[in-house]
N, C-alpha and C positions, 0 to 999 in steps of 0.2 A: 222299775216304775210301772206302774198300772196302768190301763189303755184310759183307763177313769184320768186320769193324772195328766195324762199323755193330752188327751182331749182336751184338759182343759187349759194346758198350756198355749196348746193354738188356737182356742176360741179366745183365749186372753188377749196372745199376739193379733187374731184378726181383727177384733175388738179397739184393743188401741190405735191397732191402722187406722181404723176407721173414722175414730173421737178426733185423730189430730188430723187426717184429712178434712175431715167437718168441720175443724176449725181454721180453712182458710175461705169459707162461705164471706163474703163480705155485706153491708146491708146498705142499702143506698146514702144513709145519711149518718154521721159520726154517732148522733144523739138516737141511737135503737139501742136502748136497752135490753132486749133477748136478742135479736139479730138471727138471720137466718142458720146459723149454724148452733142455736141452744139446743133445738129436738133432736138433732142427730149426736151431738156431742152426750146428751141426758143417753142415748139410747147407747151410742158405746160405753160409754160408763158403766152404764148398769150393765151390763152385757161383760164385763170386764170385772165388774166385781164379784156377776155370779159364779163365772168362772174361778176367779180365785175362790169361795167360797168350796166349790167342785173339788179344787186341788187341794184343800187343808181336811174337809169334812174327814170323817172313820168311815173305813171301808168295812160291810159285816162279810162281806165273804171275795172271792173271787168271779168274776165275770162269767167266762168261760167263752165267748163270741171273741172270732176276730174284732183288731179295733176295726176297722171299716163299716164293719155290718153292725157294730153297736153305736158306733159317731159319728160315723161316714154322711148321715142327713143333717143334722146338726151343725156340722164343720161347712159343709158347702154351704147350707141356710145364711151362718155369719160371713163365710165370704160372701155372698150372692148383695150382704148391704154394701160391702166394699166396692163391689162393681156399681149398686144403686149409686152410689154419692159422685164414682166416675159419670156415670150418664147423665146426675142432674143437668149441667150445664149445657153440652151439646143436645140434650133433648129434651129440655123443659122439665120442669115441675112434673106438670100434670102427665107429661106423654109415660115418663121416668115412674113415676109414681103408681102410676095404672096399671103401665106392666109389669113393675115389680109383683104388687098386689096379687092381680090376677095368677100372675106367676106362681107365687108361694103357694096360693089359697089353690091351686091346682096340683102342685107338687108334696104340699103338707095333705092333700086325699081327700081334697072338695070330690064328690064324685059327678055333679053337673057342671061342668062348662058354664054354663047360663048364669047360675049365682055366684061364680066363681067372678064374671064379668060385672054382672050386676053390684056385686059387693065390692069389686074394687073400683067401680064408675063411684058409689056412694060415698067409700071412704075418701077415695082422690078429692070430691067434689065439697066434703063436708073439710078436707085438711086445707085444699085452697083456700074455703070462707073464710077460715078462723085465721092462718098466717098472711094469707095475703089481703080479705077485705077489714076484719076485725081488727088483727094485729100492726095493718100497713107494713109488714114485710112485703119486699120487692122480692118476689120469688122471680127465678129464671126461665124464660117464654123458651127458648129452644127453638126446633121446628116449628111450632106452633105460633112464633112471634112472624116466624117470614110467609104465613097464609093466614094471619088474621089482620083486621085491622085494628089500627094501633090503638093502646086503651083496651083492650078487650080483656086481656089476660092481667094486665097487671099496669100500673101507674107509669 
């Protein structure tokens, strides 16, 4: 088996971990039709099916890199959501979300700090509006539920 093959076996298995942990998000009221766990469930999926796509495609040649140093960024990448979705709850949406953000967009070779922070305050701040003011999902306050006051992050 190919390290190509190999890869995408465990971005599949991280993948799915990750779809069917998403899907025990629950939404405050029975009648949520997307409910908080449809973005992360959409993103393992897909993440899972590219993967498979990874494992069937035609190889035109041989690699020639250890596997580490050709998937080794990749494979941590899809765990690093697996740990995202463990921390939604003990630490909010937005606290969870920001640092993942920042995180990636540092580690994928943002080379400022700054916009690295900046870009993930924007996105955190534009995924709140839409799931939790637009959409009325009840996202999860975390830390930030026990130093704000109530109302502020979410319904």
């Amino acid at each position: 088996m190919t390290s190509d093959r190999l890869a995408a076996l465990v971005i599949f298995a991280v993948a799915v971990l990750y779809a069917r942990e998403a899907t025990t998000f629950r939404g405050a009221t029975v009648a949520d039709v997307v409910g908080p766990s449809a973005y992360p469930v959409l993103v393992g999926s897909l993440a899972a099916l590219l993967a498979a796509v990874q494992f069937v495609r035609p190889r035109d040649g041989a690699g020639g890199e250890p596997f580490w140093r050709q998937h080794g960024r990749p494979i941590l990448l899809a765990a690093s959501l697996f740990a995202y979705t463990r921390a939604l709850e003990p630490l909010g949406f937005v606290v969870s979300t920001f640092l993942y953000l920042a995180g990636s967009h540092l580690w994928l070779g943002e080379r400022r700090p700054a916009r690295a922070v900046l870009l993930a305050a924007g996105l955190t701040t534009a995924l709140w509006l839409v799931f939790d003011r637009a959409l009325g999902l009840a996202l999860p306050a975390g830390v930030l539920g026990l130093v704000l006051p109530a109302g502020v992050l979410g319904r």
